[in-house]
C-alpha positions in Angstrom: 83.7 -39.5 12.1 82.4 -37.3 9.1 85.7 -37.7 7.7 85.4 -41.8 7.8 85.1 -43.2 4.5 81.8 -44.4 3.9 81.5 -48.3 4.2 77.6 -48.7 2.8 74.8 -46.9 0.8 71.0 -48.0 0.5 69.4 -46.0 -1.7 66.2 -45.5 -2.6 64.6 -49.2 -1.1 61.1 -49.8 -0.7 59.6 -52.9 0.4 55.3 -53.9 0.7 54.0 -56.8 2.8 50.3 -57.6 1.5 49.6 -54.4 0.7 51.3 -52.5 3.6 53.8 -49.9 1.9 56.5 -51.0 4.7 59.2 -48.9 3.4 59.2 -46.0 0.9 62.3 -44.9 -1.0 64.3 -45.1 1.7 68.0 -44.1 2.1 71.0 -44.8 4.1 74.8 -44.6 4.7 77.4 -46.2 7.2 80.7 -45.2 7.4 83.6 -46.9 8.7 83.8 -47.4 12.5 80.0 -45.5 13.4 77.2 -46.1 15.5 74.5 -45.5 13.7 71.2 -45.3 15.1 67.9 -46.3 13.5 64.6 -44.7 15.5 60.6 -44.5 15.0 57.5 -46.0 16.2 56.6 -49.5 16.0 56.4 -50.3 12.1 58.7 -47.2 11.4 60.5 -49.1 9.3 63.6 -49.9 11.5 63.6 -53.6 11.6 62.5 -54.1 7.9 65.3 -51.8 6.2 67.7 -54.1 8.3 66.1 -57.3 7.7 66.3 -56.0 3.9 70.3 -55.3 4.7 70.8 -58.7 6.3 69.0 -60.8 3.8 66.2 -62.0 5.5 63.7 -60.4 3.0 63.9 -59.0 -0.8 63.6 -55.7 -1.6 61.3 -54.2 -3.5 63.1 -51.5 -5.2 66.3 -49.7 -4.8 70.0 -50.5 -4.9 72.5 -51.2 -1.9 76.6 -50.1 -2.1 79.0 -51.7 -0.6 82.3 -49.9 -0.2 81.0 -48.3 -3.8 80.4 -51.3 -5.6 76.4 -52.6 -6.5 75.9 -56.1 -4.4 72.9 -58.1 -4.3 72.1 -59.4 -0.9 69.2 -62.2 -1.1 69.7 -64.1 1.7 71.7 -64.7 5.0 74.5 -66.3 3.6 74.8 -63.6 1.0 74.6 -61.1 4.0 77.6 -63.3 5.9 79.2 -63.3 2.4 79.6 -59.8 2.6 80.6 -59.1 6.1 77.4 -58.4 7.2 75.8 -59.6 10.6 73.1 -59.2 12.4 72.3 -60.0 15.9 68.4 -59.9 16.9 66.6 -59.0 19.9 65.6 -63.1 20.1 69.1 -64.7 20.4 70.0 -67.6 18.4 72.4 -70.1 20.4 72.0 -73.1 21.5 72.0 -73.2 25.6 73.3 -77.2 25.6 76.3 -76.4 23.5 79.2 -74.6 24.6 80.0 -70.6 24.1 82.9 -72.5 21.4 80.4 -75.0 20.0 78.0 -71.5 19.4 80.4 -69.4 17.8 81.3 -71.6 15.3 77.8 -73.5 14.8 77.4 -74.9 11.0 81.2 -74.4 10.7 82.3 -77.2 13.2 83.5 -79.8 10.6 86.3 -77.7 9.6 88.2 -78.2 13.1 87.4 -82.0 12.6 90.1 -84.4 11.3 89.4 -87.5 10.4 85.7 -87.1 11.6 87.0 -86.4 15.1 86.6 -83.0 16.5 89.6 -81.1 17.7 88.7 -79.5 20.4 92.4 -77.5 21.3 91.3 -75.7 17.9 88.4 -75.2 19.0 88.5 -73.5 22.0 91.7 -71.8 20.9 90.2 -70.3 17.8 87.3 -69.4 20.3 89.5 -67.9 22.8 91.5 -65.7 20.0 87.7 -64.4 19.0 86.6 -63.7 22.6 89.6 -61.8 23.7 89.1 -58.5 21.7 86.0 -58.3 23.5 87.9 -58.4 26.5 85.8 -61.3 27.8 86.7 -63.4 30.8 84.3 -66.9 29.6 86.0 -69.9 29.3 84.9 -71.1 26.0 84.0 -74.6 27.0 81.2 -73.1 29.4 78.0 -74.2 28.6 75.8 -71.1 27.1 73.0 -72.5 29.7 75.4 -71.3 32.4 75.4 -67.7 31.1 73.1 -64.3 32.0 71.4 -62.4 29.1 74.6 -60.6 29.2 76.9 -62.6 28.2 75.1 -64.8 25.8 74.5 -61.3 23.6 78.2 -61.5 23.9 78.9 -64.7 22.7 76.1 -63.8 19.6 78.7 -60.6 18.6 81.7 -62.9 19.3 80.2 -65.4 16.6 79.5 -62.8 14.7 83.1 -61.5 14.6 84.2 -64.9 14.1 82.8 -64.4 9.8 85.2 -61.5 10.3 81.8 -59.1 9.8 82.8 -55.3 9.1 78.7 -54.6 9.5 76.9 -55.5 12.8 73.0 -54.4 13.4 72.1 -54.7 16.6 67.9 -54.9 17.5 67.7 -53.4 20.5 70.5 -55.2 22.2 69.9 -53.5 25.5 66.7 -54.5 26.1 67.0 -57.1 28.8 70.1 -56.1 30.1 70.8 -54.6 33.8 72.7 -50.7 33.9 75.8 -52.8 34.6 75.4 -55.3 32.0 74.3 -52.2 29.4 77.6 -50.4 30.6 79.3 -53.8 29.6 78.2 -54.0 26.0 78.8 -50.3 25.1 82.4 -50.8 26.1 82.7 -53.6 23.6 80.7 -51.5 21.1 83.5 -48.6 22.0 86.5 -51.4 21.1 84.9 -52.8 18.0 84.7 -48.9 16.4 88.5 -48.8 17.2 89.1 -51.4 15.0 86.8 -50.0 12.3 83.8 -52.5 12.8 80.5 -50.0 12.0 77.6 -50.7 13.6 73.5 -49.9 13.4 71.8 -49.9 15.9 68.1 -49.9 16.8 67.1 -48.7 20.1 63.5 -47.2 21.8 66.5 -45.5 24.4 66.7 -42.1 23.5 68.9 -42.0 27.1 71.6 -44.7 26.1 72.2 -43.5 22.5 74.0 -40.4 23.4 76.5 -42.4 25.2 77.2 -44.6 22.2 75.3 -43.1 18.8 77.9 -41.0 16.3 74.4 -40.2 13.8 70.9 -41.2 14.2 68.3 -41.4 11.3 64.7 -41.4 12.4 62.2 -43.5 10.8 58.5 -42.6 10.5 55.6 -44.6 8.4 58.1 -46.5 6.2 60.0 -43.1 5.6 62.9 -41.4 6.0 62.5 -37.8 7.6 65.8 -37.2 9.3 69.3 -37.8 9.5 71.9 -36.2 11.6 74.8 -36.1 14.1 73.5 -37.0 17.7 75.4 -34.2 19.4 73.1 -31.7 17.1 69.6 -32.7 18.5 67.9 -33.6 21.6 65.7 -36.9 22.8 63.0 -33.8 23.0 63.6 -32.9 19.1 63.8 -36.3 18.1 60.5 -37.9 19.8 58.7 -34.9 17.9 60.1 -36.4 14.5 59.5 -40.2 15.7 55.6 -39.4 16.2 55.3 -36.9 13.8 53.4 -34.0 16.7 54.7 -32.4 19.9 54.5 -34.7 23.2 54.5 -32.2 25.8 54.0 -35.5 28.4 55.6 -38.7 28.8 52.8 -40.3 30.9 48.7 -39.7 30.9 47.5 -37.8 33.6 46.0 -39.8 36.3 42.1 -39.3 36.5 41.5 -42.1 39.1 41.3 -42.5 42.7 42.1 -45.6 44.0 39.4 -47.2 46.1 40.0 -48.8 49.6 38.0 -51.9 48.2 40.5 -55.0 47.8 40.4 -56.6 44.8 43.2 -58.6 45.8 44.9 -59.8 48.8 48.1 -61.7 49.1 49.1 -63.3 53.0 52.8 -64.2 53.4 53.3 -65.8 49.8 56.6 -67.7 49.4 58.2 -69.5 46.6 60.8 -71.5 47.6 64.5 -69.6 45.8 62.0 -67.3 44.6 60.7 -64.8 47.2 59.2 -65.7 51.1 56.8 -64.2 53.4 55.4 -61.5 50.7 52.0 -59.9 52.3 50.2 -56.7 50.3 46.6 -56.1 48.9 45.8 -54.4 45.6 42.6 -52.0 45.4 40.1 -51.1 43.0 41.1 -48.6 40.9 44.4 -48.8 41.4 47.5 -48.8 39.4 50.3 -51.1 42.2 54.0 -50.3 40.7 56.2 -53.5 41.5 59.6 -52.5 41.2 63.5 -54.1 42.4 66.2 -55.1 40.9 66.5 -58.1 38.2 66.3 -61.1 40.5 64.7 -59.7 43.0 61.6 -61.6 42.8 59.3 -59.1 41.1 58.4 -61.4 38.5 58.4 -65.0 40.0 55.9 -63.2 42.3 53.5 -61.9 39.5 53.6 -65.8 37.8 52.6 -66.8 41.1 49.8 -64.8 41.9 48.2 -65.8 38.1 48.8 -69.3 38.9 51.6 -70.3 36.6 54.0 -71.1 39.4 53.3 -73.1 42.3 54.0 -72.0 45.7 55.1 -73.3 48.9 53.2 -71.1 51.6 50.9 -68.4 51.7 47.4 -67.8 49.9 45.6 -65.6 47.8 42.2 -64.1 48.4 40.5 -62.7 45.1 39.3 -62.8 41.2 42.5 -65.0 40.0 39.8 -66.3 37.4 39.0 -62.7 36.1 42.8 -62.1 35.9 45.4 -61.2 32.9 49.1 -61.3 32.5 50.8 -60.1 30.5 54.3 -61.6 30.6 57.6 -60.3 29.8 58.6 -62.1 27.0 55.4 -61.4 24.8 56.5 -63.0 22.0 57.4 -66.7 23.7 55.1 -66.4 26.6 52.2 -64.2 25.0 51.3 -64.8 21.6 51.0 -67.6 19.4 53.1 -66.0 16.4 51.8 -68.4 13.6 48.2 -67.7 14.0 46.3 -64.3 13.4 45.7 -61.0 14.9 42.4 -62.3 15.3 42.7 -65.6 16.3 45.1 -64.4 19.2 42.7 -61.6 20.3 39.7 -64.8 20.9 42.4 -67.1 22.4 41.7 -66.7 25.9 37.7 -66.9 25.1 38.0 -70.6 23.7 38.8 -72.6 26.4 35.6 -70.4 28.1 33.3 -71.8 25.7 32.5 -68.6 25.1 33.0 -68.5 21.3 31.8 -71.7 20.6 28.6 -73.9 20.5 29.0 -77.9 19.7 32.4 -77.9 19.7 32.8 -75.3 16.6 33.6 -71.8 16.7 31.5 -69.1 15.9 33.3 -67.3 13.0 30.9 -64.2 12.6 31.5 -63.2 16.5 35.2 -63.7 16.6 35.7 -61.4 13.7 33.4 -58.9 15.2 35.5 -59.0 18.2 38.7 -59.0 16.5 37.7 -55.9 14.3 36.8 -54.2 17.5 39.7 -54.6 19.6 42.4 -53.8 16.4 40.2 -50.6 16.1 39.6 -49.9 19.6 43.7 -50.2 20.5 44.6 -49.3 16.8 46.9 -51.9 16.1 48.7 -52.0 12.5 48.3 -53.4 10.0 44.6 -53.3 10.7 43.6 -57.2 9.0 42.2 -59.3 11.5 44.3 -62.1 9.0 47.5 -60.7 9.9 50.0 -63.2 11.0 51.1 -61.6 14.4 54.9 -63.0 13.9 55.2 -60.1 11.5 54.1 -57.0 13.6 56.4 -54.9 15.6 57.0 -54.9 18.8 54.5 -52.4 20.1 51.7 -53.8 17.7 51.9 -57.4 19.3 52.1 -55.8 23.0 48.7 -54.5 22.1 47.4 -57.7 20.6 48.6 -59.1 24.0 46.3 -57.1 25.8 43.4 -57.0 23.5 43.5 -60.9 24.3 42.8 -60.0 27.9 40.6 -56.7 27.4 38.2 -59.3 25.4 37.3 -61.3 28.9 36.9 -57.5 30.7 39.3 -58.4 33.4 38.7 -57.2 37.8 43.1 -57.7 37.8 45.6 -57.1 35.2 49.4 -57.6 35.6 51.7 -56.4 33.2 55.0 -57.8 33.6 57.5 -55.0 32.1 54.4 -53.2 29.8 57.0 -50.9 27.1 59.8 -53.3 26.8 61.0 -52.5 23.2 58.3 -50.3 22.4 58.6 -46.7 20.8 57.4 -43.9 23.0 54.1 -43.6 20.6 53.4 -47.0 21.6 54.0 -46.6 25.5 52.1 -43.5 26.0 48.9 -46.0 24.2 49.8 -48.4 26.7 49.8 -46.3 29.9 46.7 -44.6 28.6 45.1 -48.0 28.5 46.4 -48.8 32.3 45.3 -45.4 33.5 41.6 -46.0 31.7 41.1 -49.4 32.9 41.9 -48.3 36.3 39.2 -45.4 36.1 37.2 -48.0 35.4 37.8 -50.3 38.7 40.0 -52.7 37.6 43.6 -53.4 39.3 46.7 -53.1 37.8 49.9 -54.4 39.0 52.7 -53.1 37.1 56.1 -54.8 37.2 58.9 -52.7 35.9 62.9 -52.3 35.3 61.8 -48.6 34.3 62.1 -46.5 37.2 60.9 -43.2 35.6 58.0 -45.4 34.5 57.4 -46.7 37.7 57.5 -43.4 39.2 54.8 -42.1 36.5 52.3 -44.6 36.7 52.1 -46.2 40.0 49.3 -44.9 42.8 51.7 -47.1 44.8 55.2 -48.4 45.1 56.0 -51.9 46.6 59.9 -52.7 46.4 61.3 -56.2 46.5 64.8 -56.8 47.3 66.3 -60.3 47.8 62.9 -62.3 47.2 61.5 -60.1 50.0 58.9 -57.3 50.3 62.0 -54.1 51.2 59.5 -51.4 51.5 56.3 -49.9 50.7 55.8 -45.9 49.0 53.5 -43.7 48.2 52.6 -41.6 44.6 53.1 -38.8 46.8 56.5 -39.7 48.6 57.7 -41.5 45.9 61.1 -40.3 44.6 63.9 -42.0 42.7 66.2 -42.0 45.3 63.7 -43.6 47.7 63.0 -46.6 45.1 66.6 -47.3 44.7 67.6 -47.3 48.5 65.1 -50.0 48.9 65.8 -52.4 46.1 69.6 -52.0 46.9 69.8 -51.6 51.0 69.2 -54.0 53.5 66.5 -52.4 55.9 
């Protein structure tokens, strides 16, 4: 790979949002057919340098190469223009339209003759597009048909189809089963054999020495490292990420979990969802939820905070001193065009509790906002801050400072780190584990198993939409998790 010729060079770019030095002099180089991957924090810098390569935003400063000649790239098309692709963490396809109809979407008027659509062209120019990826869809499936999976595939496929030599992929793994992830690498494996070079961001120290050639870490809007993956270790490169020496992946755990229930559930069933589930959660305690995707974990967890209905059962505790904290943060969590601030009070407002006569008290909902960005150190630090443009682990944190704000007896986090840098997780679980000491409940639902395993008092395990097993911090093992979620009793 170090003899590959190289494909691009960004050199020297810098780029400030409202005062925020984003990215400082930074540099980097692709060469043909690699995997190169981009790590740091939350607001390292990752994202922005590719949003920079992809068009989305200007640069401030610095100069990009392609193949050794100077190129401009100011927007999308100039990105597309230039073989350049990028495919985010948020898909964009359209589910009522066809994997076909998606992969050439904007471009459908040149299979049309005479204003009617050819549809053998179509789905044969689809077909020729979908087979290097060795992909068994029929291109006239409807995208609403597909898993996460394969829509990400039909997202590379249309990006293959502007015959892009440069893919970034953001985070592409990050709602993806251990099958599913097996899946894409191998496409990633086919697309470097015919020379396609890829970055690729990732918070998965684990998966990127399966698939990374070179990594470059990222800290504060700056470069610090870059080198071949087989040279370091996740160890030696979380030390760079964070800038210190993390001698712990989780926070110790200072609580003891009372006997008092803060929560009981008696045989709760959701009709294709999950049946007869029975548990209590305690005082103090942190309740790991774990199984495999579809299991149930979280149609149970949307349940028990009243967002889905439910066909038998009840529940017996606070649900109106309850937060969630769902899984998709950014579509289920936030409201991305308003502010830091504004989302930290939401929950308050329809409370009354920030208001008198109908308007809102401004002077306490900044005091409140200032607090909680201080207290859970999000960045940027402006309470005016549109949340659409923090990262990943900035707006998990505004998530919870939403809920913090009403001092909650039960919070559920629905997959807590998702696509947050191991600065941001350990933040996180220090949070859970202090708001447990406290006597609040958490139930945690997680794909993580290590991070179920770290931060649960307790282990419930859901299989098939029903409750598998129960284990204990104590007994808890790895092996014992799995068996559950994936053998009948």
């Amino acid at each position: 790979m170090a003899d590959s010729p190289i494909v691009l060079e960004m050199k020297g770019i810098s780029k400030k949002f409202s005062g925020v030095q984003a990215l400082k002099n930074v540099s980097l180089e692709l060469r043909r057919g690699e995997v190169h991957a981009l790590i740091g924090e939350n607001g390292a810098g990752k994202s922005t340098s590719m949003k920079i390569l992809s068009g989305a935003y200007p640069k401030d400063s610095g100069t990009i190469f392609l193949k050794g000649r100077c190129v401009e790239i100011r927007s999308p098309q100039d990105a597309l223009h230039h073989k350049i692709s990028i495919i985010h963490q948020e898909l964009n396809l359209v589910p009522a339209l066809s994997i076909a109809e998606n992969i050439f979407l904007g471009r459908l008027r040149s299979f049309s003759r005479w204003g009617i659509l050819d549809w053998t062209h179509l789905w044969r120019e689809a077909r020729q597009i979908l087979e290097p990826l060795k992909l068994a869809l029929d291109p006239r499936t409807p995208v609403s048909q597909l898993g996460i999976a394969h829509r990400q595939m039909v997202e590379i496929a249309k990006a293959l189809s502007f015959r892009s030599e440069i893919l970034i992929l953001d985070e592409p793994t990050a709602t993806l089963s251990e099958k599913e992830v097996q899946t894409l690498f191998q496409i990633i494996r086919e697309l470097k054999k015919h020379g396609v070079s890829m970055f690729y961001i990732s918070h998965r120290l684990e998966e990127l020495a399966l698939i990374a050639d070179r990594v470059t870490v990222l800290r504060d809007g700056g470069k610090i490292k870059t080198i071949p993956f087989r040279f370091t270790t996740p160890q030696k490169l979380i030390q760079m990420m964070v800038g210190r020496k993390m001698t712990q992946r989780f926070p110790r755990s200072e609580n003891n979990p009372t006997k008092i229930p803060l929560l009981q559930v008696y045989h709760l069933s959701r009709k294709g969802y999950f049946r007869d589930v029975s548990f209590e959660l305690y005082a103090g305690e942190i309740l790991g939820i774990a199984g495999l995707v579809g299991s149930g974990r979280t149609s149970l967890v949307r349940a028990l905070f009243g967002l889905d209905a439910v066909n038998g059962g009840s529940i017996k505790g606070p649900q109106k001193e309850m937060g969630f904290l769902p899984e998709d943060r950014r579509k289920q969590g936030l409201f991305l065009n308003l502010s830091i601030q504004e989302n930290i009070t939401s929950a308050l407002l329809p409370r009354g509790r920030l208001t008198r006569w109908g308007c809102l008290n401004q002077p306490q909902a900044r005091k409140l906002g200032r607090r909680f960005i201080q207290d859970l150190h999000i960045r940027p630090p402006k309470p005016g801050q549109k949340t659409r443009d923090l990262s990943g682990g900035n707006q998990q944190k505004v998530v919870l400072a939403k809920w913090l704000v009403l001092n909650p007896k039960v919070l559920i986090f629905d997959e807590p780190t998702r696509g947050i840098d191991v600065g941001a997780k350990f933040e996180i679980y220090q949070w859970m584990r202090r708001l447990a000491k406290d006597g609040a409940g958490i139930i945690m639902v997680s794909s993580d198993l290590p991070e179920i395993l770290g931060m649960s008092d307790r282990i419930l395990v859901m299989r098939r939409g029903r409750l598998a097993g129960e284990v204990s911090r104590k007994n808890a093992t790895q092996e014992k998790v799995m068996k559950l979620g994936f053998l009948p009793a």
